[in-house]
C-alpha positions as MATLAB code, in Angstrom:
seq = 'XXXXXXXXXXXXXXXXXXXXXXXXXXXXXXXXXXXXXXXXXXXXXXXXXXXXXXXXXXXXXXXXXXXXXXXXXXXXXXXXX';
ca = [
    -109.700  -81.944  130.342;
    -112.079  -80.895  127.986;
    -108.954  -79.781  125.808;
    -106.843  -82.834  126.359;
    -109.981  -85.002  124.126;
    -109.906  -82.820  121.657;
    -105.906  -82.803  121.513;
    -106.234  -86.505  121.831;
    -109.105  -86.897  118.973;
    -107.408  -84.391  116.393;
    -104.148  -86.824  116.999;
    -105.696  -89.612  115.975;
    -106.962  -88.341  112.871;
    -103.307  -86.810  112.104;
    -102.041  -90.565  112.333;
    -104.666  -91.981  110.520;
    -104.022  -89.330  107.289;
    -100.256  -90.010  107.765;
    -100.772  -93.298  107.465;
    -102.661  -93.203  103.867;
     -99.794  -91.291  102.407;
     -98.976  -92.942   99.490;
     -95.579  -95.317  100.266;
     -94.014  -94.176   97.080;
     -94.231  -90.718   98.278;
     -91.074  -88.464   99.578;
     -93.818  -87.581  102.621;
     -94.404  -90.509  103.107;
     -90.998  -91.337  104.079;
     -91.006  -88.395  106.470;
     -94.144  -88.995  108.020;
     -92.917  -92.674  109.377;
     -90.560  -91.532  112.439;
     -93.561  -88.623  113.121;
     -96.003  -91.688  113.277;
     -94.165  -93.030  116.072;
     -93.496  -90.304  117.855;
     -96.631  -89.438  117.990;
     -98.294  -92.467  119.238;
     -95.369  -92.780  122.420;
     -96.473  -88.994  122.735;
    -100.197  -89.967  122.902;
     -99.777  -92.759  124.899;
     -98.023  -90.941  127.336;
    -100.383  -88.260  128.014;
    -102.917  -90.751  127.944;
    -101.878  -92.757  130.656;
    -100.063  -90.069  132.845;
    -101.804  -86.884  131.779;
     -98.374  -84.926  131.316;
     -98.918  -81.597  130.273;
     -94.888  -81.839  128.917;
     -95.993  -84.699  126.901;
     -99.367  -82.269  125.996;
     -96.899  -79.561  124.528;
     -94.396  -82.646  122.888;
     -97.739  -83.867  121.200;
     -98.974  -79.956  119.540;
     -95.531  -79.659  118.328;
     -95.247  -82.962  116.682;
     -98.887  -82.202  115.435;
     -97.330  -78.992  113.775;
     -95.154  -81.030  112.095;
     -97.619  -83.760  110.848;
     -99.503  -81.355  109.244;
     -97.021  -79.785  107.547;
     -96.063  -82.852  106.189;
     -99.961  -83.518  104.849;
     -99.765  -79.862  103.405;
     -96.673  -81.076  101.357;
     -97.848  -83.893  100.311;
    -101.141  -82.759   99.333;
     -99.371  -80.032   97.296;
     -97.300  -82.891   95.787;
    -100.532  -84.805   94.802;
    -101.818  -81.581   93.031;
     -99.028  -81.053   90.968;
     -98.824  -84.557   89.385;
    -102.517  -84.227   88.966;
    -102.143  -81.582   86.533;
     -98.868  -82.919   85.019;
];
């Protein structure tokens, strides 16, 4: 279980840094359909405790923070433009 929490937690935090993504941004964009899907994901596992819904939420994790990398790589750039 003790891995489910921390699964749980690190979701949560994903969200939340998806969700300060500038809205002008490209990422931004992306990261609204991945918002969703994550929370049904969460709230799944969180009520049922589906491991399927377990593996659904790492890989949609994967993808969230892909999306921060981009974006954060995106913010760089214009920084030094």
């Amino acid at each position: 279980m003790q891995a489910d929490s921390h699964q749980i937690a690190s979701a949560r935090m994903l969200i939340s840094r998806l969700e300060r993504l500038s809205a002008d941004s490209y990422w931004a964009h992306r990261s609204s359909g991945l918002r969703g899907s994550l929370l049904r994901a969460l709230e799944r596992m969180e009520e049922h405790g589906d491991a399927v819904s377990g593996a659904a939420l790492d890989e949609l994790m994967e993808q969230g923070f892909h999306i921060l990398e981009k974006a954060a790589r995106e913010i760089r750039v214009s920084e030094k433009s």
